[in-house]
MIVEX-869856 format. One record per residue: residue in one letter; x, y, z of N, C-alpha, C in turn. Coordinates in pm, whole numbers, plus 32768, in hexadecimal, padded with zeros to 4 digits. Each point is the difference from the previous one (the first is absolute). Example, Ala and Ser with C-alpha at 12.3 -4.5 7.8 and 13.67 -1.06 7.14 Angstrom:
// residues 2
a85277DC7830C7FA780778000805A80788000/s7FDD80697FB88052807780067FB3806D8049/
END
This chain:
// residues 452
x557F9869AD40803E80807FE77FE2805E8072/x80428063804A8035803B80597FE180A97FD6/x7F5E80187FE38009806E7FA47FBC80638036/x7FF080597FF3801180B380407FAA80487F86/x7F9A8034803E7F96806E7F95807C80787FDA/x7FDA80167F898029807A7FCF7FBF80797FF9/x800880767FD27FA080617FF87FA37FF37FBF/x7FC3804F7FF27F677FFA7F9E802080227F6A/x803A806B80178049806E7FB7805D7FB87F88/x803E7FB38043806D7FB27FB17FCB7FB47FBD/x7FAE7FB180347F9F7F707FB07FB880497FAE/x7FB8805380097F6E80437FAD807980377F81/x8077802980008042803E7FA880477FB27FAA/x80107F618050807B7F6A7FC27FC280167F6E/x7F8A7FEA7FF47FF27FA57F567FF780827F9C/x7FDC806E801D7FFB80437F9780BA801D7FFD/x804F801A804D809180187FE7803F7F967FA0/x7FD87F8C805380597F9C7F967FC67FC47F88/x7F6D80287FEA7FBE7FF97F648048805D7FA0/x800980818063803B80577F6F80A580017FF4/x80717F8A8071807E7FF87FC27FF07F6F7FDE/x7FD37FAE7FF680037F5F7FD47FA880127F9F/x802F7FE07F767FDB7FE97FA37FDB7F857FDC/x7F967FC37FC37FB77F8C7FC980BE7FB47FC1/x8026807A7F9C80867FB17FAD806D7FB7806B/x80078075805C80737FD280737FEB7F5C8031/x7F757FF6803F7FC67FA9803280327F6C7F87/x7FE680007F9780107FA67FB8808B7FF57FCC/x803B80607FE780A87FE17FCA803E7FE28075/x80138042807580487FB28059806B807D7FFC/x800580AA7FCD806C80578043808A7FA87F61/x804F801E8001805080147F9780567F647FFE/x7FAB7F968049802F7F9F7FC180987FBC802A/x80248054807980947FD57FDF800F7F628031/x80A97FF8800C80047F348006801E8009807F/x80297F8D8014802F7FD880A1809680047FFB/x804880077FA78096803B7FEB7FF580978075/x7FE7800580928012806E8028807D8035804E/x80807FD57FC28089802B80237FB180BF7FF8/x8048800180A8800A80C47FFF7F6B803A800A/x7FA47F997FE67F71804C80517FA57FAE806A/x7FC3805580407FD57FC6806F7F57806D7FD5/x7FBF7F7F80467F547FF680037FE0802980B9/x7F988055800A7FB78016808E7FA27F78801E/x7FEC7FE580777F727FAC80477FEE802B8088/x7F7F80377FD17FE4800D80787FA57FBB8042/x80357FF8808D7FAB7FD080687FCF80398060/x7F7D7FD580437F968040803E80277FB380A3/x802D8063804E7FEB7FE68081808A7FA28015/x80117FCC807980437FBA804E80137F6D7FD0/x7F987FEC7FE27FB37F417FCC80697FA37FDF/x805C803A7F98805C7FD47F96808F7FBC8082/x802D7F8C802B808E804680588057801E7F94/x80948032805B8065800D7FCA80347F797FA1/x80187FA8803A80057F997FCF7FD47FC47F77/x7FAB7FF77FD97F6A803A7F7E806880707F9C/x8019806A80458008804E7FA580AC80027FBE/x80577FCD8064803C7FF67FFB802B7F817FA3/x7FE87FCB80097FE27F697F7A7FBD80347F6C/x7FA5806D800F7FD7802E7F8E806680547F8A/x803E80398067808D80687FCB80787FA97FA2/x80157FA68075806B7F967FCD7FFB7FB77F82/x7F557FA880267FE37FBF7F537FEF803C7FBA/x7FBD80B77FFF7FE4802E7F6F808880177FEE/x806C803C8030806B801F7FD680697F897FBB/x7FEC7F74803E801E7FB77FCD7FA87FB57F57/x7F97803280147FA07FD27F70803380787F91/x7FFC8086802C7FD980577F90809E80637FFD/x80847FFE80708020804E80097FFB808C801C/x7F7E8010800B7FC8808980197FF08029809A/x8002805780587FDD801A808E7F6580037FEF/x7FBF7FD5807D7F907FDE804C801680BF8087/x7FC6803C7FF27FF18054804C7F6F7FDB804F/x7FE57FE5807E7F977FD2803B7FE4808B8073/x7F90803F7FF47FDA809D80307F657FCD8073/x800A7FF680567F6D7FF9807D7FC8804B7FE8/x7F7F80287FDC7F93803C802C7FBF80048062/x7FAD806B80547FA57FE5807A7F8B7FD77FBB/x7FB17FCF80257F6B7FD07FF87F9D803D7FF2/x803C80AB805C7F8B8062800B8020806C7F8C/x803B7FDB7F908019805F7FAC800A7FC97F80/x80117F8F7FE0801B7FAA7FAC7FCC803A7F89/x7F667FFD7FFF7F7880037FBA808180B37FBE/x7FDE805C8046803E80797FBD808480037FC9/x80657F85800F805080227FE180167FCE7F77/x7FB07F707FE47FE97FE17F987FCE80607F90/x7F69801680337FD580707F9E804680597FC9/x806180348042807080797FBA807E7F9F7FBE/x800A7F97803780857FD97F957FE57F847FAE/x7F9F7FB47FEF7FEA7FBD7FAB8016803D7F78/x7F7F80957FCD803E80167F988072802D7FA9/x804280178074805D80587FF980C27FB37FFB/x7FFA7FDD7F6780617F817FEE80778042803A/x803680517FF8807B800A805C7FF07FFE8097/x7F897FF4805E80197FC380827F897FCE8033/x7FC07F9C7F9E7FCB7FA87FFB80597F64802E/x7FEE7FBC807280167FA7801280097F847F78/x801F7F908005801C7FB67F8B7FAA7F978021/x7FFF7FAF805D7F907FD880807FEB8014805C/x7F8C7FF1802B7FA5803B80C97FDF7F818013/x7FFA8015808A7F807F96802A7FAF808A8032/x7F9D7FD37FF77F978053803E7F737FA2805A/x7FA4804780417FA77FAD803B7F867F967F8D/x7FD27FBC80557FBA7F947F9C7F6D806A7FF2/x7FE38059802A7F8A803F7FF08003808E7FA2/x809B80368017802C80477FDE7FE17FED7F4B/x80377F9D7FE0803F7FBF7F4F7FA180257FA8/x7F59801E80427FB8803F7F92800480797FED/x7FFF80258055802380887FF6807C80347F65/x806D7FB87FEF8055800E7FA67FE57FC57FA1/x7FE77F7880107FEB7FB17F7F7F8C80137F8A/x7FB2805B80617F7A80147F7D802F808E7FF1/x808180577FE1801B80787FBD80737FB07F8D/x801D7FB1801C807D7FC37FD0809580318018/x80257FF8806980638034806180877F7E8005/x7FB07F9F7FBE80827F7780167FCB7FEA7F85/x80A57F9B7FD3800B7FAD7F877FBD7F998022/x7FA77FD57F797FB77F7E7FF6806D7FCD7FD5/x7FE97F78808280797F84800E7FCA7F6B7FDB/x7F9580207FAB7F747F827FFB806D7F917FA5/x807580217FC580427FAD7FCF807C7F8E8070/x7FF6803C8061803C7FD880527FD47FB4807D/x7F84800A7FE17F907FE7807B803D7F48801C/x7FC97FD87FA0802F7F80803D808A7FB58002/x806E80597FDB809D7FF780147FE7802F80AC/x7FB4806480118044804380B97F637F738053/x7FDB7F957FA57F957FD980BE7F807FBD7F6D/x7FDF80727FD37F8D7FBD7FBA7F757FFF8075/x7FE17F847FE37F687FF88059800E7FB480AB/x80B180057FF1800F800180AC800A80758023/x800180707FCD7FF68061802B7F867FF98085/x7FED807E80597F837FFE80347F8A805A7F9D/x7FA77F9880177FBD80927F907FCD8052802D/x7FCA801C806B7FC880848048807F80747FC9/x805680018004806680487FFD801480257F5A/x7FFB7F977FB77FFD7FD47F877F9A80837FAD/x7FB67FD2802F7F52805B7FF8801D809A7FF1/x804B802B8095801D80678020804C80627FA1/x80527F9C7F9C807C804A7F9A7FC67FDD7F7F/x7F8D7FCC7FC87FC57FF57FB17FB8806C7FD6/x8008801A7F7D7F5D805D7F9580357FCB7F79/x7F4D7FDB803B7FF47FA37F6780237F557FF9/x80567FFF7FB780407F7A7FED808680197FF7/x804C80608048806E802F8016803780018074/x808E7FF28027802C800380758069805A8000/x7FE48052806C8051804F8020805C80408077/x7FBC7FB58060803C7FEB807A800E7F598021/x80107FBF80497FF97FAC805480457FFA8086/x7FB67F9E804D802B7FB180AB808F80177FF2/x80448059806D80607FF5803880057FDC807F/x7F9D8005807D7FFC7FA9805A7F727FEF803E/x7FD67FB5805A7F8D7FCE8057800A800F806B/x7F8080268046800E7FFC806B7F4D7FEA801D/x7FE07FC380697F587FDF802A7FF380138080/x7F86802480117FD3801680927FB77F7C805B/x802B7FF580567F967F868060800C80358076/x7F9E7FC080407FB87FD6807C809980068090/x7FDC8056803B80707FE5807D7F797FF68065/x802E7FBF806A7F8A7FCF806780748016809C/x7F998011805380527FE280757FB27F718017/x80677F6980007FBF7FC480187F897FD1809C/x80848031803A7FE67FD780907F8580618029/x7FDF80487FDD7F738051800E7F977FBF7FC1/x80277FC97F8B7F917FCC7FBC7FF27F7F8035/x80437F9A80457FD37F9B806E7FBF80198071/x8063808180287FC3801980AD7F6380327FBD/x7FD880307F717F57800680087FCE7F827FDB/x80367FA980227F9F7F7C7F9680047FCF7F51/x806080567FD67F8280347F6380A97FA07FEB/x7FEE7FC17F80804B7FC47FC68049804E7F7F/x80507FE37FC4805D801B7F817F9580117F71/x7FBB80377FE77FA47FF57FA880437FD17F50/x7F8F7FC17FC8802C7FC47F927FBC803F7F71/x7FA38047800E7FB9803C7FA67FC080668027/x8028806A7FBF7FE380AE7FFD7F5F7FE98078/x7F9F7FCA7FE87FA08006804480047FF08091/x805C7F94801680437FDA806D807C80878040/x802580317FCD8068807480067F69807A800B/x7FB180107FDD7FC2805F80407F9F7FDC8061/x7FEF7FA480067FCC7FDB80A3805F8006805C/x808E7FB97FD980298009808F8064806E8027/x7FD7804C7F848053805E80707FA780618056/x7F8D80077FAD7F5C8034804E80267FB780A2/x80037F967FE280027FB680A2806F7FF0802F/x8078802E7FD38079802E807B7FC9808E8029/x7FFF804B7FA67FBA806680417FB580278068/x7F6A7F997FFF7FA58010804B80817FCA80AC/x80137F907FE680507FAD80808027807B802E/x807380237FBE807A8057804D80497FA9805E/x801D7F887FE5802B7FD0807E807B805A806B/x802B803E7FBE80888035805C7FCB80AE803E/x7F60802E80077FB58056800E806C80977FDD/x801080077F8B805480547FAD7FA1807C7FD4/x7FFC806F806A7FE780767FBC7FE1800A7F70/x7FA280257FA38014804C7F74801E7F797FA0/x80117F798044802A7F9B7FC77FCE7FD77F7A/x80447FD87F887FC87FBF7F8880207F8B7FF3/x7F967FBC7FC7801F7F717FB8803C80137FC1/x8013804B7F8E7FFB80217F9A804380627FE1/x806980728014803B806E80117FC180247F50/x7FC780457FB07FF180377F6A7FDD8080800D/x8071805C7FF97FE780817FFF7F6B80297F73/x7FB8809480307F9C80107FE3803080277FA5/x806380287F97802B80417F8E806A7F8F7FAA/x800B7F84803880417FBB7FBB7FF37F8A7FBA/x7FE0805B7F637FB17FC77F89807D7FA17FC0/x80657FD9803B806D7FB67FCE7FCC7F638025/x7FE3800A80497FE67F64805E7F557FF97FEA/x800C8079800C7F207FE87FF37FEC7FD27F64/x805280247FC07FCC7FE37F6D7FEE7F797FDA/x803E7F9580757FDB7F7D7FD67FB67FC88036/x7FA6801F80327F477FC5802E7FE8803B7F7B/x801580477FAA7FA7802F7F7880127FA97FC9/x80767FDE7FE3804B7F907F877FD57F798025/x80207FCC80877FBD7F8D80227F6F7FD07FEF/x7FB2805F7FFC7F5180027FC87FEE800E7F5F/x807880147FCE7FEF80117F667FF680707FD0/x80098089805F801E807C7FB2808980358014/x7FCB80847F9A806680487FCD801A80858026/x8057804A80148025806280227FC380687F59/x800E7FB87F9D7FEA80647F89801B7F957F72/x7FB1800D7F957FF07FBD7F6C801E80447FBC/x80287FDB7F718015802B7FB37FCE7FB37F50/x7FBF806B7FDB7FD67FFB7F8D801B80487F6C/x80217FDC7FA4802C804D7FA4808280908015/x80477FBC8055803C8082800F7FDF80748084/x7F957FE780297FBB804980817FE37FC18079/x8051802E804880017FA680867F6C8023805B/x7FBB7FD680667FA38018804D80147FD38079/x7FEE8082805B7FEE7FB180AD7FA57FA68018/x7FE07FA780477FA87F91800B7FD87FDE8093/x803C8058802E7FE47FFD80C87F7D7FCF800A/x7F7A80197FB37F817FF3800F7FD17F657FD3/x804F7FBD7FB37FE57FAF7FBD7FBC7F81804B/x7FBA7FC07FDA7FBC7F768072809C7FB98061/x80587FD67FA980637F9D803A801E8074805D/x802A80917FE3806E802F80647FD2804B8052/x7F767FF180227FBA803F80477FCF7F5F805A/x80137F83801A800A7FBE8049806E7FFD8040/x809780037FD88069801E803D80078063806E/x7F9280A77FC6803C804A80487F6B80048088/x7FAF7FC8800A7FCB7FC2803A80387FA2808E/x80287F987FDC80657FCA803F806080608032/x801280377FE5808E805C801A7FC9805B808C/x7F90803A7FC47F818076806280237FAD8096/x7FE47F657FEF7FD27F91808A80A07FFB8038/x805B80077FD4808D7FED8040800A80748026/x7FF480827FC0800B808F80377FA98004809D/x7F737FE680047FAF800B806080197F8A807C/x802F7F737FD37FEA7F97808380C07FC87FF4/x806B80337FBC80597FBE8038809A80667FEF/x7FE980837FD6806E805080117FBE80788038/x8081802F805D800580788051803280607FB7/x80447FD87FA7806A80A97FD77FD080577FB0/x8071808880527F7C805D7FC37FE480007F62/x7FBA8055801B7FBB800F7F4D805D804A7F8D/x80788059803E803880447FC380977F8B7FC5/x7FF07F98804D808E7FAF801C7FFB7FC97F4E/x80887FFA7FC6801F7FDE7F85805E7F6C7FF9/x802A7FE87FA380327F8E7FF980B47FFA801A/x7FF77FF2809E809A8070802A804E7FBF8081/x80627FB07FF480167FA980717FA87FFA805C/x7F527FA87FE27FB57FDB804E802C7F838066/x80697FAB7FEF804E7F9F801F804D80278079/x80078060802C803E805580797F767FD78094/x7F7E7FF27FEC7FA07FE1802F800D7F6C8046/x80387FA07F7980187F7D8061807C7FDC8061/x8039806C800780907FF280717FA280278074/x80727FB980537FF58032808D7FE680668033/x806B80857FC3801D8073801E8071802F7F93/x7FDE808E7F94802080257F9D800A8092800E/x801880387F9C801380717FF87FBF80547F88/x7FEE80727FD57FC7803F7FB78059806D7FE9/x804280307F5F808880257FF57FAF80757F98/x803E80887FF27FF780777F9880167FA97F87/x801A80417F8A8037800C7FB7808D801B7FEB/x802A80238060808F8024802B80687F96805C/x7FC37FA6803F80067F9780227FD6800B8098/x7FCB809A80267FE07FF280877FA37FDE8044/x7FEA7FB380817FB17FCD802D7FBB80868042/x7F5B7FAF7FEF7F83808F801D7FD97FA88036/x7FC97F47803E7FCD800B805F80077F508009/x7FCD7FAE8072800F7F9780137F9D7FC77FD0/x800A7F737FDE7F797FC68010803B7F638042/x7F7A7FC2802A7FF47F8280607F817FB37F73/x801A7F6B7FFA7FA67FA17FCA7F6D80318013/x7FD580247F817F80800780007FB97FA07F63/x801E7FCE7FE57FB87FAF7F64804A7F6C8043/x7FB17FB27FD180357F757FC480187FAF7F87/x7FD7807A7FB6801F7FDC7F727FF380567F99/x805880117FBA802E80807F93801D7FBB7F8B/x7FC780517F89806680057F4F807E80527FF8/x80547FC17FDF8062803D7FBF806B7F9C7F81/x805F805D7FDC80477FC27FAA80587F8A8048/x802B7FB47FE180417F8D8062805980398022/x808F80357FDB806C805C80367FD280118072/x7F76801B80238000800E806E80247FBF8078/x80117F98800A80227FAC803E807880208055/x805780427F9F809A804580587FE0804A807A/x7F83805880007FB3805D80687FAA7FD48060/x7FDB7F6180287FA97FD98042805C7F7B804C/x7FDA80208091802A7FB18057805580448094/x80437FCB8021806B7FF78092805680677FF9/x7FEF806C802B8072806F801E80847FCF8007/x806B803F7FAE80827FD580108052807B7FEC/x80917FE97FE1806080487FE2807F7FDA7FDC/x80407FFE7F8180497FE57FAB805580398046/x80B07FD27FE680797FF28001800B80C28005/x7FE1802D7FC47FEA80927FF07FA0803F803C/x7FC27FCE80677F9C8046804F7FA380407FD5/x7FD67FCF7F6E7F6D80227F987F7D7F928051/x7F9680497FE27F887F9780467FEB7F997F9F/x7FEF7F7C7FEA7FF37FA57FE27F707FAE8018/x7FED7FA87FB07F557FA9801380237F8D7FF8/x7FFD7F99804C80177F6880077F507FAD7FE4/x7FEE7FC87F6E7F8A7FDA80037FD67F818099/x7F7C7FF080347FE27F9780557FB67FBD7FCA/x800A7F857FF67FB07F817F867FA5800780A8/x7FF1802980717FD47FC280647F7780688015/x7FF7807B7FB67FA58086801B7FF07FF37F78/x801A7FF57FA6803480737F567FD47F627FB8/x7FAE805D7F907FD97F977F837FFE80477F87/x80097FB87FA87FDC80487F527FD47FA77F76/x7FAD802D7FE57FB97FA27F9C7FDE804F7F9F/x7FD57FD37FA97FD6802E7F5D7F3380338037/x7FEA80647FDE7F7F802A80337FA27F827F66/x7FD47F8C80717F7E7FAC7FAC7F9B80667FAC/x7FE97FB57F967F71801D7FB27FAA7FAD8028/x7F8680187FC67F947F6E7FE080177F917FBB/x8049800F7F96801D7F767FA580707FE08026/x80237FE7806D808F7F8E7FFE804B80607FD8/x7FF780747FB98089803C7FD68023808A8089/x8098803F80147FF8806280457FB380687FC3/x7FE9805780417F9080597FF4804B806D7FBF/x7FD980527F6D8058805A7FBE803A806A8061/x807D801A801B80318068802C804180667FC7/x8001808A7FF3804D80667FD880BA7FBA7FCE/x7FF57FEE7F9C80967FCA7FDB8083808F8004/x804780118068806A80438010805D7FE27FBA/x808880657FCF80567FF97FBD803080637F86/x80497FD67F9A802A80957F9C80147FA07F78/x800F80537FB47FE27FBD7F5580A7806C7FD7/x801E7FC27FB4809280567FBF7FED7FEC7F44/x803C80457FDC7FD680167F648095807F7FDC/x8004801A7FA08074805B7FB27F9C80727FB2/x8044804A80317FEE809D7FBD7FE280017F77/x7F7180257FB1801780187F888055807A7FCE/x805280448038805B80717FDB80967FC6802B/x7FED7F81802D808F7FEE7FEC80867FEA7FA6/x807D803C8032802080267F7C805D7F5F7FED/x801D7FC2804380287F3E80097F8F7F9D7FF1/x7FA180167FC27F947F70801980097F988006/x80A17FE17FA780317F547FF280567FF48093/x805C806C802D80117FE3808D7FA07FF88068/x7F75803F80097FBD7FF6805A7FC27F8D7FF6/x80037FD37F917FB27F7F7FD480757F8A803F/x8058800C800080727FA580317FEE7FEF8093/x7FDC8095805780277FE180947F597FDA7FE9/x7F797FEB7FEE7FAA7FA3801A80357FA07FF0/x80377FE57F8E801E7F27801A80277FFA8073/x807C8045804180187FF580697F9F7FD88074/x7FF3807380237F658015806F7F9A7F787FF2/x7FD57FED7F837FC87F67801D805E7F867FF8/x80768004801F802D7F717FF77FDA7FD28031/x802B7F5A800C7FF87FB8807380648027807E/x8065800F7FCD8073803680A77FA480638027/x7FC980917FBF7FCC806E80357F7A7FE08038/x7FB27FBE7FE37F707FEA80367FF97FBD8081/x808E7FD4800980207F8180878026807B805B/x8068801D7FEB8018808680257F62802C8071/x7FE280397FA07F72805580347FE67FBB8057/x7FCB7F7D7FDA7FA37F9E806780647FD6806F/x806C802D801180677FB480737FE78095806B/x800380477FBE7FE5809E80577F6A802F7FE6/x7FC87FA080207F85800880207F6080717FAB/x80317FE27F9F7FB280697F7B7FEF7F607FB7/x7F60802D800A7FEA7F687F84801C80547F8A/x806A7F6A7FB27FEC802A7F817F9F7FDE7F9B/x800C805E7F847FC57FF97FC57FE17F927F93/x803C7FC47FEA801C7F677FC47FA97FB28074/x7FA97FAF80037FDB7F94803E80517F7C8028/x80527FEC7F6D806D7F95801E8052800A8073/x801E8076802D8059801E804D7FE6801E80A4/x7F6A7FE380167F99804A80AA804F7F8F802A/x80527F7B7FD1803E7FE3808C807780078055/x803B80837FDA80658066802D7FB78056805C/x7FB77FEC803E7FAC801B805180087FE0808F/x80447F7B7FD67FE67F8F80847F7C7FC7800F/x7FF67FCF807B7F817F957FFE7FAB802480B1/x80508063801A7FE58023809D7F7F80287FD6/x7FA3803C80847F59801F8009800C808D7F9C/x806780427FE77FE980847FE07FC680097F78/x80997FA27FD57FFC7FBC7F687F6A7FE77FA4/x7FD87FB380707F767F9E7FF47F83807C7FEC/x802C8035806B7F79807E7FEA800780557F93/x808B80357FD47FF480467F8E7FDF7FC97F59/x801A7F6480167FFE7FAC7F907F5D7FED7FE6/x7FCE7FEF807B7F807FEE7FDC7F8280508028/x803E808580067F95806B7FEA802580507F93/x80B77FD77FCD7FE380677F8B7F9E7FA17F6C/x80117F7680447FBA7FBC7F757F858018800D/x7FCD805A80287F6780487FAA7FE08071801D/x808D803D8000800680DA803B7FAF80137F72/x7FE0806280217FEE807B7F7A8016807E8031/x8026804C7F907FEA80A180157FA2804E7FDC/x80288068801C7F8D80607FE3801580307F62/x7F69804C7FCA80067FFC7F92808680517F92/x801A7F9E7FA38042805B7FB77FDA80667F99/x7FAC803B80187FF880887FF3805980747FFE/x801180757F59803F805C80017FF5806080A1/x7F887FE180457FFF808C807880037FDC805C/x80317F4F802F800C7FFC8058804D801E8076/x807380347FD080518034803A7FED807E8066/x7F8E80507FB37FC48094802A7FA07FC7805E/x7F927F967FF27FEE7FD1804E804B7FE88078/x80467FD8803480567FBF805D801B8080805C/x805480677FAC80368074801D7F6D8052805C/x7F8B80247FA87F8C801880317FF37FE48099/x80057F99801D7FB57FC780A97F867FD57FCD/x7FB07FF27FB67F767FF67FCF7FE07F678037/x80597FD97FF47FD67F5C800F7FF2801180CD/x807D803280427FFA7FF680AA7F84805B7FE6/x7FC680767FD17F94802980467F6B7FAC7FED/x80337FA57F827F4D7FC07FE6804C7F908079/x803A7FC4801C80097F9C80627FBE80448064/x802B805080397FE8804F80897F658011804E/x7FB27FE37F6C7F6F802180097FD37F94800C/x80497F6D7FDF7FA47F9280127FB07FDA8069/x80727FFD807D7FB87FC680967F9880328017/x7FDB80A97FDC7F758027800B7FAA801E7FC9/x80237FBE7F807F8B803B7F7D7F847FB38011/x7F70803A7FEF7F967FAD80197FE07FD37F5D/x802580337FA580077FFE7F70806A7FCF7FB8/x80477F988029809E7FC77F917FC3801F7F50/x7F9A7FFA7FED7FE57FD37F83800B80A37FC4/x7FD28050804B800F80867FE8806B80728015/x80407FD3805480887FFD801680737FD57F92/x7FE47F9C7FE1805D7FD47FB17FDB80447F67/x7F8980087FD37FDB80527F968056808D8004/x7FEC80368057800B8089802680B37FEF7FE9/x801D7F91805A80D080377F9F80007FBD7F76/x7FB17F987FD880097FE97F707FFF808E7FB1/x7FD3806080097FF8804D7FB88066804D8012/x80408034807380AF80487FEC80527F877FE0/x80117FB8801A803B7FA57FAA80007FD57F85/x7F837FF67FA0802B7FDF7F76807280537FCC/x7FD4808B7FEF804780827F7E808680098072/x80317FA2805F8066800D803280547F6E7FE1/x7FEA7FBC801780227F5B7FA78054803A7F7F/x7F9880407FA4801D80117F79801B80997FD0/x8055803A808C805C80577FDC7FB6807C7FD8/x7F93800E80457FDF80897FE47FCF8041808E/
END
């Protein structure tokens, strides 16, 4: 998922707005019940960002209209507003969407006010336990479902290979091996690269750092009876962030402020650095040999070009350029931050049996192929081999089979919004105290987890 902080303001305000228009009753009746006879009405979906093509959506319009008679009105959202725009129209059944997708981190945020219809009857008509469950997890309270996986996406390993030969150091096979050698491309430098990283991991980017926690067996945060707890301090995730301290100090350069933000611009040749507006503020030349990101990335790394239309273009090089699933210790890939969005139906919608119609859709088999042919794993497992079988394929298949997310927690969302997480990163490389450190944000973090 392709996702953008929101305000503070907006998040700290989401759950109490849509607690007091989503009612417990709404949540369970499903809005007034109507049929799928929808001659003369039409249902909203919205979608978040760009992600979706035309193509996709355009197939969505056609079959619901051909299933239900009813129009499919399909409305984009930006990414950086989403979170607020929901909060004001979820409860609010006259312009309340009918279904969203929204982000996979996002879904607690809604789902523990009760903001979507429980679809737990439908669960295993749309996927069942091919679903992914990280995602699964995410649209869950209780033994209820209320969101689920609308698409996937995982992060791996991009390498410059040819750097990592010209130092000696081989393709590593297990996380231990992955932090040695990029310690020792580092040290080499073979190509005597200014500011150079093994390792490019910005000092604030707890997206990619969070899986040395998970790989050692901790947790970002538990939950007990209803009360979630930060756990930064805990034995397991205080070896992770340990490990993490030794990659900050012996195999990345970037600065401390750097976030999790086309770091992949580092392994080109020569790149650029663009506003927000799309304007370029400054150049850059190869400095990392190896970066996290979401695989998409891949479109952005390689050989300067230029399309038929004189747009800049990236030609991958199998001859410089590698990508792999980031190893664990046990034979398995090493947990990574699982990217992507969860979709679910409005508990204020006033069609529930039509919105319930365009999900069958959305998980078919034609629609899930769909996804996976335009490069969004779907959410069905049956279906990852619409994917193809190329290296990209491969990397996303087998780092999303042991992603997780972050906690589903009512506050995590405010969390996110906060920065709390980039500023406790920020302190690692030089803390002489992790153990005290990490105590010290355990404590703004609990009564923020759990929404207060």
């Amino acid at each position: 998922m392709k996702r953008k902080l929101v305000s503070l303001a907006a998040l700290a305000t989401a759950s109490a707005l849509v607690l007091a228009g989503c009612s417990s009753n709404a949540s369970e009746s499903g809005g007034d019940g109507a049929s799928t006879d929808g001659a003369g009405k039409t249902i909203t979906l919205w979608l978040a960002g760009g992600d979706t093509p035309d193509e996709l959506r355009d197939y969505l319009k056609t079959e619901f209209n051909k299933e239900t008679g009813a129009t499919l009105s399909i409305q984009q959202q930006d990414w950086g507003d989403l979170v607020t725009k929901l909060t004001t129209s979820l409860p609010d059944a006259n312009n309340t969407p009918d279904v969203t997708e929204m982000g996979n981190t996002q879904s607690p945020t809604f789902t523990n006010v009760g903001a979507f219809l429980d679809i737990s009857d439908m669960y295993d008509e749309l996927g069942g336990d091919k679903l992914l469950q990280s995602f699964v997890d995410a649209g869950t309270v209780g033994d209820k479902n209320y969101t689920l996986p609308y698409y996937f996406g995982s992060r791996a390993v991009f390498t410059r290979s040819d750097v990592w030969e010209a130092a000696g150091v081989a393709q590593p096979t297990t996380l231990d091996e992955f932090n040695a050698g990029v310690a020792a491309v580092t040290a080499a430098n073979p190509l005597n690269i200014p500011g150079f990283s093994g390792f490019y991991l910005g000092g604030q980017d707890w997206r990619n750092g969070i899986s040395w926690i998970f790989a050692n067996g901790g947790e970002l945060a538990t939950v007990k009876d209803g009360t979630w707890t930060s756990t930064l301090a805990s034995a397991n995730t205080q070896k992770g962030l340990a490990q993490l301290q030794q990659l900050y100090k012996t195999a990345s350069n970037a600065p401390n402020d750097a976030k999790d933000s086309n770091q992949y611009i580092y392994l080109n040749d020569s790149d650029e650095i663009k506003d927000a507006d799309g304007n370029v503020t400054s150049s850059t030349s190869l400095s990392a040999a190896t970066i996290m990101a979401p695989t998409w990335a891949h479109w952005s790394i390689g050989t300067l070009g230029t399309d038929a239309e004189g747009k800049a273009t990236r030609t991958w090089d199998d001859t410089k350029n590698a990508i792999f699933a980031l190893p664990g210790n046990d034979g398995k890939p090493a947990p990574v931050f699982a990217g992507g969005s969860n979709i679910g139906i409005s508990a204020k919608s006033k069609n529930p049996e039509l919105a319930k119609t365009l999900m069958k859709i959305i998980f078919s088999e034609d629609y899930q192929n769909m996804l996976g042919k335009n490069g969004l794993g779907p959410a069905n497992s049956d279906y990852t081999a619409s994917l193809g079988d190329d290296q990209f394929a491969k990397a996303l298949i087998e780092s999303a089979s042991n992603s997780k997310l972050t906690p589903a927690a009512p506050g995590w969302a405010t969390v996110e919004g906060s920065l709390v997480m980039e500023e406790f990163f920020s302190k690692i490389k030089d803390s002489t105290d992790l153990k005290a450190l990490a105590t010290e944000y355990d404590e703004k973090l609990t009564p923020m987890l759990n929404g207060k």
